[in-house]
C-alpha positions as CSV (number, residue, x, y, z in Angstrom):
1,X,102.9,-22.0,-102.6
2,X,99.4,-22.8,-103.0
3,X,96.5,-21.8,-100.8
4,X,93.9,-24.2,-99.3
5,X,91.4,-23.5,-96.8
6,X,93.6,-24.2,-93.6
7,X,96.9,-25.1,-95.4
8,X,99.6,-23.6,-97.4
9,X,101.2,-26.3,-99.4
10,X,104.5,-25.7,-101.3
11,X,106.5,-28.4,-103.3
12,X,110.1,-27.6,-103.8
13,X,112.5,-31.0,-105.6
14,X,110.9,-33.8,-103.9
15,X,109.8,-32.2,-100.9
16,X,106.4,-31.1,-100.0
17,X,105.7,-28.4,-97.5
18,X,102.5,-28.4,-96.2
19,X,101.9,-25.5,-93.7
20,X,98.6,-25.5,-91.2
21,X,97.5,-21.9,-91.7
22,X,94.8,-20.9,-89.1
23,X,97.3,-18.7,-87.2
24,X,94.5,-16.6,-85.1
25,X,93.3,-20.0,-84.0
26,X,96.9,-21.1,-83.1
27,X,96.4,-24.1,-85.6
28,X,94.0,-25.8,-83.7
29,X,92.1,-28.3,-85.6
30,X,88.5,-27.9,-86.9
31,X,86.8,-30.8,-89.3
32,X,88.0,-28.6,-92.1
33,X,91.1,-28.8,-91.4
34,X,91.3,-32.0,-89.9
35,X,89.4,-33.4,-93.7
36,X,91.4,-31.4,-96.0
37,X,94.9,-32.6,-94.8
38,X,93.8,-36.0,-94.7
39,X,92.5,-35.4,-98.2
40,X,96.1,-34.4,-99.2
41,X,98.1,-36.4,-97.6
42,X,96.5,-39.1,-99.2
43,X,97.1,-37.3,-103.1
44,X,100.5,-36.6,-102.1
45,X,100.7,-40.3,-101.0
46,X,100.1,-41.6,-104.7
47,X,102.0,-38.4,-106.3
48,X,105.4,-40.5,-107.7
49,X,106.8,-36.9,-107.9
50,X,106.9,-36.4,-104.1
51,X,109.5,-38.2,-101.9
52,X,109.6,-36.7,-98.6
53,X,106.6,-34.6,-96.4
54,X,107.4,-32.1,-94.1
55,X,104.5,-30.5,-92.1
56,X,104.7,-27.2,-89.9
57,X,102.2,-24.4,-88.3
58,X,102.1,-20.7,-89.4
59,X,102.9,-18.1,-86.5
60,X,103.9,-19.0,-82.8
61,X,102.3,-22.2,-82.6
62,X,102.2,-25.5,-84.4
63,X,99.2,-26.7,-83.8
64,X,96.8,-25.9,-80.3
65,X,95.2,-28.9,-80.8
66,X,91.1,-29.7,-80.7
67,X,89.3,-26.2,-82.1
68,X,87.9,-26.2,-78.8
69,X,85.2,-23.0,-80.3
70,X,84.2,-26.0,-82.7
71,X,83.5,-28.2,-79.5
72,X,81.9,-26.0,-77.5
73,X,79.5,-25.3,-80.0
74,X,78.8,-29.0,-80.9
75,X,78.1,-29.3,-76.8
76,X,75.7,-26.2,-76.9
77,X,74.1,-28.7,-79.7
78,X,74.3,-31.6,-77.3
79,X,76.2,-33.4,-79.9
80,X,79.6,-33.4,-78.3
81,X,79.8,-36.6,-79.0
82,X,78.4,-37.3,-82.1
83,X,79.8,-34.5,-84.5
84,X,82.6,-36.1,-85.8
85,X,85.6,-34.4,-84.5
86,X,87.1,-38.2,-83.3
87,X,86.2,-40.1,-86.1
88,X,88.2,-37.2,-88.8
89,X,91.0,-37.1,-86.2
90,X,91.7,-40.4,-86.2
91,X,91.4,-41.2,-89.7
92,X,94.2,-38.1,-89.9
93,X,96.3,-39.8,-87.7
94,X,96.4,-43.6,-89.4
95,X,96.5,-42.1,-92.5
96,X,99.9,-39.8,-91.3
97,X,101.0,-42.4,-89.7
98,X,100.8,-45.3,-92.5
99,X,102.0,-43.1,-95.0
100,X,105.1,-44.9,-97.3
101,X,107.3,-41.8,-97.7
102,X,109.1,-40.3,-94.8
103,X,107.3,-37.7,-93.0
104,X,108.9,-34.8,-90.6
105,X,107.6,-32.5,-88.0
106,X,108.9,-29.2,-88.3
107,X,107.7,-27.6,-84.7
108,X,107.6,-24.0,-84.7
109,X,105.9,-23.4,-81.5
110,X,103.6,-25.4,-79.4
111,X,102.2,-28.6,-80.0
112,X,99.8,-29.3,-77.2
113,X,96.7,-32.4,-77.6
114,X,96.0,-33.8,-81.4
115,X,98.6,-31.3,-82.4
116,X,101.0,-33.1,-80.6
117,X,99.9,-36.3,-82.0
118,X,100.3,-34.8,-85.3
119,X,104.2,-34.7,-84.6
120,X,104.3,-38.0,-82.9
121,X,102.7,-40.0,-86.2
122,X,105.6,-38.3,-88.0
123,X,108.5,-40.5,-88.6
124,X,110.8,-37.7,-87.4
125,X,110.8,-34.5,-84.8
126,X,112.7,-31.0,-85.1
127,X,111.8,-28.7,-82.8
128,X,112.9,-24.8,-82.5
129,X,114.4,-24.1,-79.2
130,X,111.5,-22.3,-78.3
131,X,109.1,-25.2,-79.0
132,X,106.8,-26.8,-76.5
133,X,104.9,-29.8,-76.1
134,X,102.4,-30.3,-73.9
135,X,99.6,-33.6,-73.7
136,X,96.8,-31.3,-72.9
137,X,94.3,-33.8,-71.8
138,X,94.3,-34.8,-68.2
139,X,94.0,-31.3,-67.3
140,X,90.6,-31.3,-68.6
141,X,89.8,-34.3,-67.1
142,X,89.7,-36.5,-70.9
143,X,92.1,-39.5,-71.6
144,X,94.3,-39.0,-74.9
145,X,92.4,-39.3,-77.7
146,X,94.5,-39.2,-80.5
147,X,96.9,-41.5,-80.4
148,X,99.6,-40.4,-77.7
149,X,99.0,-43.4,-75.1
150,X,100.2,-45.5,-78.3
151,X,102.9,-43.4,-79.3
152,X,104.6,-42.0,-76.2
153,X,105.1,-45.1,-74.3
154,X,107.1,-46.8,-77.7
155,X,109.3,-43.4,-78.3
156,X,109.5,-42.2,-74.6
157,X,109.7,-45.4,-72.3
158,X,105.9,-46.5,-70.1
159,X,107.2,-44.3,-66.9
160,X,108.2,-41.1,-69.0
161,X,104.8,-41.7,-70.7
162,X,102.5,-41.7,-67.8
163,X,104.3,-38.8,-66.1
164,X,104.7,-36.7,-69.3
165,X,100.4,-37.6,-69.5
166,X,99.1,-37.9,-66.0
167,X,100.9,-34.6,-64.5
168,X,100.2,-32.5,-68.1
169,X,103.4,-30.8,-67.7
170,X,104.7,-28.4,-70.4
171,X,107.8,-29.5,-72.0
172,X,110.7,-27.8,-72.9
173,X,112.0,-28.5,-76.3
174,X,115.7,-29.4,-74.7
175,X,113.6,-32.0,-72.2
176,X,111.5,-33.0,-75.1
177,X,114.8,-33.9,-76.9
178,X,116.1,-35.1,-73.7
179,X,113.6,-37.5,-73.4
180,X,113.5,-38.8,-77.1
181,X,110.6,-37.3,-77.9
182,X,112.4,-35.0,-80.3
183,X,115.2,-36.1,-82.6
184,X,117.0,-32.8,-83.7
185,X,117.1,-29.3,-81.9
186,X,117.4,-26.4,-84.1
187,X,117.9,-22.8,-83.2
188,X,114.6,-20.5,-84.1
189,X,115.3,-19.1,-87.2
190,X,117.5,-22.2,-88.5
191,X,114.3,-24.1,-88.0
192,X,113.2,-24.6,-91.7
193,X,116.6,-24.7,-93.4
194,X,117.6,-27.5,-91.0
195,X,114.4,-29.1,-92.0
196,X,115.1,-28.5,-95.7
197,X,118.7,-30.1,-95.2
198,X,117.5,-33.2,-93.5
199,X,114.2,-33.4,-96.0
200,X,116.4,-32.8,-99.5
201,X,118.9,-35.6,-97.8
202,X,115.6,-38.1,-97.3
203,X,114.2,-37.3,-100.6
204,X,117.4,-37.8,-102.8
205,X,117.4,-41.1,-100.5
206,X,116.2,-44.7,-102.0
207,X,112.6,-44.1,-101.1
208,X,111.4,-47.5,-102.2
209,X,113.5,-48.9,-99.5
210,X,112.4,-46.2,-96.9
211,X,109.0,-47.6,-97.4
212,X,109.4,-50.4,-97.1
213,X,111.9,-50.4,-94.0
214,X,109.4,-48.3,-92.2
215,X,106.6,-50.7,-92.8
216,X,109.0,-53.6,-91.9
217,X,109.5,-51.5,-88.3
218,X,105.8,-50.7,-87.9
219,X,105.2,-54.4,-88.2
220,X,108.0,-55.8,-86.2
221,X,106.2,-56.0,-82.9
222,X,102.8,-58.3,-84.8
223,X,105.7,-60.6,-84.9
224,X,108.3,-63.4,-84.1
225,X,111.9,-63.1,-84.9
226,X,111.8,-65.6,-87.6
227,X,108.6,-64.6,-88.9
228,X,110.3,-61.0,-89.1
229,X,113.2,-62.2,-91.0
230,X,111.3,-63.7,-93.4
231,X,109.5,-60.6,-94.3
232,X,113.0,-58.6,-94.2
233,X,113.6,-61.4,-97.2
234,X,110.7,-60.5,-99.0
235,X,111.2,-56.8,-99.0
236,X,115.1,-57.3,-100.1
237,X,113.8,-59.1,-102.8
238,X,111.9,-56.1,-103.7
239,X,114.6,-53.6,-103.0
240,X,117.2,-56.4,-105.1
241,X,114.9,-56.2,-108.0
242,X,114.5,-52.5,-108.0
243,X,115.9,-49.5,-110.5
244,X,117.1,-48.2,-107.2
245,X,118.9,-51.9,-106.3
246,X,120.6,-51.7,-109.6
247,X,122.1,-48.2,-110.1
248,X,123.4,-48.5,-106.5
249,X,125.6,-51.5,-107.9
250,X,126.0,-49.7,-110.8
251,X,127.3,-46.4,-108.9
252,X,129.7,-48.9,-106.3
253,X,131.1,-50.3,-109.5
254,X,131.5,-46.8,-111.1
255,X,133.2,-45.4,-107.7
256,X,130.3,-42.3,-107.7
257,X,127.2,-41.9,-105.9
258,X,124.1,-43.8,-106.8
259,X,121.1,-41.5,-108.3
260,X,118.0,-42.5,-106.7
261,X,114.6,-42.4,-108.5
262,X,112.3,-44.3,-105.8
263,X,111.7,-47.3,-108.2
């Protein structure tokens, strides 16, 4: 495992850990730390040797959010709102969320604000039973900021979303689950080697196809049917014309299973 400033990153057959590491702080999220994992998300992004992310908090918490000691000193400044804190959040957050390879949340604890975001940009959710999620922003009298009035309403239904948001109640990770908000329960100390299970499955998957499925879904609501099936053809073209698209006929005819390489 190799140390960065704010993240513990470990790489381990395909899969990349990448561990926010600002325990005393509960994970919350500084510029620091908001910069350097956008900085390597986007290396791991164009490293061929990585095929699934998995991202996680050190300690009790995932991620507390906001450093909200880094915002109280930009408002003793009087530059609140020029500082930067939004503007390196949200280029975190497209750049999570846009990523090609699949991308899990591993929640150890609780995910409250932009650390909840954090999970929702992920393609999937495992939380530890004693996981909580909580949308932190009401209660101080702000509107989301980081992306979960886009996300919640698409993975939780419009009601769920505004309830979940307006009354800022703490979730569960059973009603998180409940609610779709989390794919996969795990049991505390199962947490990582459930993750590990699901991540080694995803990256001994055909990631050139999980790309470009997931950018087919991300698109699907820009547009019409017909104009979606037409771009479902052009990406099984890819996929047809692939390494990938030819040892999986190769393995079907061979009766074994295929060896993905993610070209």
């Amino acid at each position: 495992m190799s140390e960065h400033p704010t993240l513990l990153v470990r790489h381990d057959d395909g899969v990349t850990w990448i561990q926010l590491n600002r325990p005393d702080q509960r994970n919350a999220l500084d510029i620091p730390t908001l910069s350097a994992l956008t900085t390597l998300l986007k290396a791991l992004e164009a490293d061929a040797s990585v095929r699934t992310i998995v991202l996680t908090g050190s300690g009790r918490s995932f991620c507390a959010g906001a450093d909200l000691a880094e915002w109280a000193a930009a408002e003793a400044r009087g530059e609140l709102e020029s500082y930067g804190w939004t503007q390196a959040a949200h280029l975190l957050m497209v750049t999570l969320h846009d990523l090609k390879k699949p991308t899990i949340a591993a929640v150890n604890g609780t995910a409250v604000g932009a650390g909840m975001d954090l999970t929702l940009c992920c393609d999937f959710r495992i939380a530890a039973r004693s996981a909580r999620f909580k949308a932190g922003y009401t209660s101080m009298g702000y509107s989301p900021d980081a992306g979960a009035s886009w996300h919640l309403p698409r993975l939780i239904g419009l009601e769920n979303a505004k309830l979940f948001i307006f009354l800022d109640e703490l979730w569960a990770a059973e009603q998180a689950h409940a609610a779709g908000l989390v794919g996969q329960l795990a049991d505390d100390d199962e947490l990582l080697s459930v993750t590990a299970t699901f991540a080694a499955r995803l990256a001994s998957g055909p990631t050139l196809a999980h790309s470009l499925t997931k950018q087919l879904m991300h698109d699907s609501t820009q547009r019409s049917l017909a104009e979606h099936l037409n771009a479902e053809q052009d990406a099984g073209l890819i996929c047809g014309r692939s390494e990938d698209g030819a040892e999986a006929l190769r393995a079907i005819a061979e009766k074994r299973s295929p060896n993905f390489i993610g070209r």
